[in-house]
C-alpha positions as CSV (number, residue, x, y, z in Angstrom):
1,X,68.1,83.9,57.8
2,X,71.2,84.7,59.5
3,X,74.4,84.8,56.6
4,X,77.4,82.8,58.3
5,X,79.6,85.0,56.2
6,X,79.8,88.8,56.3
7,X,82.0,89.2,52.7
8,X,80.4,92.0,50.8
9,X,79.4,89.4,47.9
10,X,78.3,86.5,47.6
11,X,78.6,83.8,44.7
12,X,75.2,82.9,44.0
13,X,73.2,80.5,41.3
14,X,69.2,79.8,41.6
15,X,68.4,75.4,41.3
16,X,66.1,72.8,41.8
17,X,67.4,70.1,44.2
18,X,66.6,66.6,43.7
19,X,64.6,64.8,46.7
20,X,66.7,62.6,49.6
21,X,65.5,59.3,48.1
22,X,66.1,59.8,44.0
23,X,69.6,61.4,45.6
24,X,69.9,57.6,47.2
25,X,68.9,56.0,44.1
26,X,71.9,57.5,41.6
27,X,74.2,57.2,45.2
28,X,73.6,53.8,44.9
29,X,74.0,53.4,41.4
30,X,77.3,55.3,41.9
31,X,79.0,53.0,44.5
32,X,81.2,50.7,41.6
33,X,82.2,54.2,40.3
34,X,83.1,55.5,43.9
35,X,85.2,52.2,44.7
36,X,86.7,52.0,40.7
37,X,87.8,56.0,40.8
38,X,88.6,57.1,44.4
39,X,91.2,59.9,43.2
40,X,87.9,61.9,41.0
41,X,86.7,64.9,43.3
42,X,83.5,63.6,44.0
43,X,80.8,66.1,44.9
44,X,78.9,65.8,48.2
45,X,75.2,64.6,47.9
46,X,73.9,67.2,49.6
47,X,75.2,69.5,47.1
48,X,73.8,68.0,44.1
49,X,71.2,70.1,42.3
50,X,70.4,71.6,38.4
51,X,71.1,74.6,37.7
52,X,68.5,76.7,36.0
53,X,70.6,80.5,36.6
54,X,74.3,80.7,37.5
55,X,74.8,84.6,38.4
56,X,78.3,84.7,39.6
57,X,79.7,87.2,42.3
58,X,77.2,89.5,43.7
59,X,77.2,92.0,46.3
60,X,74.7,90.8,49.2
61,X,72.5,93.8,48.4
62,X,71.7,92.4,45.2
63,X,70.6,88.9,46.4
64,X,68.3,90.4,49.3
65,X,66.4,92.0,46.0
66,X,66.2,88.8,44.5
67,X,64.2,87.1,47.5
68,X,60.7,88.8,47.1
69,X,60.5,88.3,43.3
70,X,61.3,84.8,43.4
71,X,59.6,83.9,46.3
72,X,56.6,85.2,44.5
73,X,57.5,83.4,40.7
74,X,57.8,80.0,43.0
75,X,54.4,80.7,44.5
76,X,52.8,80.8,41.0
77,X,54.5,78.0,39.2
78,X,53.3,74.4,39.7
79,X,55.8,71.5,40.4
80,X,58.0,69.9,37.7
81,X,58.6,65.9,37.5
82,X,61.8,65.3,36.5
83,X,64.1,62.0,36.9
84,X,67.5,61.9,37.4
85,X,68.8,59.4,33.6
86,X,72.5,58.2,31.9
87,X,75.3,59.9,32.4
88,X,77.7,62.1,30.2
89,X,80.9,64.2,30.7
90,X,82.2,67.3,29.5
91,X,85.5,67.3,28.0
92,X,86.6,64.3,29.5
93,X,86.5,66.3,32.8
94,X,83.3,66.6,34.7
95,X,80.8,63.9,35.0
96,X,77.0,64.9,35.0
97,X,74.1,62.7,35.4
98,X,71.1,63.5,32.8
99,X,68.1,64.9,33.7
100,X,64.7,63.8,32.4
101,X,60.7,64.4,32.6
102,X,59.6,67.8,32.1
103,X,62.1,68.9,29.9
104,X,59.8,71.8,28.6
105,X,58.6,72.7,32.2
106,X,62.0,73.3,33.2
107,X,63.1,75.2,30.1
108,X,59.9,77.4,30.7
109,X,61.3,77.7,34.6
110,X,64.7,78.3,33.5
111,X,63.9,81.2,31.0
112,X,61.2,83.1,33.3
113,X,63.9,82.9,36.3
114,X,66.1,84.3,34.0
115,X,64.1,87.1,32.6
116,X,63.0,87.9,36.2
117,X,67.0,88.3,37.5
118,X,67.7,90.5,34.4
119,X,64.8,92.6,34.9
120,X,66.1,93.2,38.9
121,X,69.4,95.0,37.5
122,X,71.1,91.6,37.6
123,X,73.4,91.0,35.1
124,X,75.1,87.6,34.4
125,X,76.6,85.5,31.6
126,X,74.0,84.0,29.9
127,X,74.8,80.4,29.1
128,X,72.4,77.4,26.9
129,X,70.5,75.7,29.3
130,X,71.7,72.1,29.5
131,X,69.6,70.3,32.2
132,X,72.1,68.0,34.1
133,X,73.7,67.2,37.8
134,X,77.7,67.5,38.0
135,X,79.0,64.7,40.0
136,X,82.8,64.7,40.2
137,X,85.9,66.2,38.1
138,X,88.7,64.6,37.0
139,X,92.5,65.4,38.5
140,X,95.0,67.2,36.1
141,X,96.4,63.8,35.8
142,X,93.3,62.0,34.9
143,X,91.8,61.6,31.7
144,X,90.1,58.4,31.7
145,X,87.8,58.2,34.7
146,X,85.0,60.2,34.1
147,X,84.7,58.6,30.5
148,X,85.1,55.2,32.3
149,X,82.5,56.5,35.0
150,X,79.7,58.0,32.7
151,X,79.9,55.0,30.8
152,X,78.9,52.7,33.6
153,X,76.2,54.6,34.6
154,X,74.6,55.1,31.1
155,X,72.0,53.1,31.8
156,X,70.7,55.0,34.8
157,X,67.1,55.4,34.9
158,X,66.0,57.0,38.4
159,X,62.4,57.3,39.7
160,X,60.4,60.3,38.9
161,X,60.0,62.9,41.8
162,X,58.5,66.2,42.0
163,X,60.8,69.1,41.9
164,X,58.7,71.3,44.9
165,X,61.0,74.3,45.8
166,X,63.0,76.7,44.0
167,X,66.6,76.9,46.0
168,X,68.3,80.7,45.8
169,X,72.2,78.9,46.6
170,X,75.0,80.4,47.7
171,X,78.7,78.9,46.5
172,X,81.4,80.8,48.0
173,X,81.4,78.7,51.6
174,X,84.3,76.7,52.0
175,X,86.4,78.7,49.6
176,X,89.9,78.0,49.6
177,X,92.3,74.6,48.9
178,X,89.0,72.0,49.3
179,X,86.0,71.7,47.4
180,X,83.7,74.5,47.4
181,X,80.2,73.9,49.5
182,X,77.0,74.9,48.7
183,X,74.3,75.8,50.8
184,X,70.7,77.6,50.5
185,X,70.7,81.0,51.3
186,X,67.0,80.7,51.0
187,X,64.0,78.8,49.4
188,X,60.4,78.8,48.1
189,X,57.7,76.2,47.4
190,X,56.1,75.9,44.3
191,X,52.4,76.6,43.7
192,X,50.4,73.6,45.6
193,X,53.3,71.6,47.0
């Protein structure tokens, strides 16, 4: 795949990324939090996903020797169902929605991904997984609207939906004043989807 940016790095994490229509679902379910909080940085849609490895800065080099073994952990590892539920924030600033379903699964996932980046030379701070999808962050200003937002969408229960491709994601396009933008540098179906 041809890399629209020729930096010698590249900040990198490795995801799962929530289907078009469950995306719709908590979209939806977001609109009287959209209208009620217009100042929050919202993220884009198409750059919701869960985390499983955040890696940081790494030269290009590095990634390119990432793509074989994960390619080939996807290729043995069956689908996950997961649902997107309730809502939380962290420290009053960023607003996540939870995830549910295969809890277990995507512990397993997280962990073997992990283990597999280490064992490539890749070193990276280690954090607790904590399965969830950032929505938005607060202004400086702000400290009451992402309570006031998680709270309203507490109840959120989306559909279940099959988690079918492990995403390699790059972070550092659109660096600068405006929100950063995400996009896959490259990614690889699970076994049998």
């Amino acid at each position: 795949m041809h890399e629209q940016n020729h930096a010698a790095t590249v900040r990198v994490f490795i995801a799962l990324a929530p289907p078009d229509d469950a995306k719709g679902e908590l979209a939806q379910a977001l609109r009287p939090a959209y209208a009620a909080h217009p100042r929050m940085r919202w993220n884009r849609i198409e750059d919701w996903h869960i985390t499983l490895a955040f890696l940081g800065e790494l030269p290009r080099a590095a990634v390119s020797l990432l793509r074989p073994p994960l390619a080939g952990l996807a290729s043995r590892r069956p689908p996950l169902s997961l649902r997107l539920c309730g809502s939380g924030h962290f420290d009053e600033r960023v607003l996540w929605s939870g995830i549910g379903g295969d809890l277990d699964g995507l512990r397993l996932l997280a962990g073997e991904v992990r283990a597999l980046v280490r064992e490539h030379g890749v070193t990276f701070a280690e954090r607790p997984l904590n399965p969830h999808l950032t929505l938005a962050r607060s202004r400086r200003d702000d400290d009451a609207s992402v309570v006031r937002a998680a709270e309203g969408l507490a109840g959120f229960t989306g559909r279940t939906w099959r988690a079918e491709r492990l995403h390699l994601v790059g972070s550092n396009y659109g660096r600068g004043p405006g929100p950063i933008h995400y996009r896959d540098i490259e990614s690889w179906p699970f076994a049998g989807a």
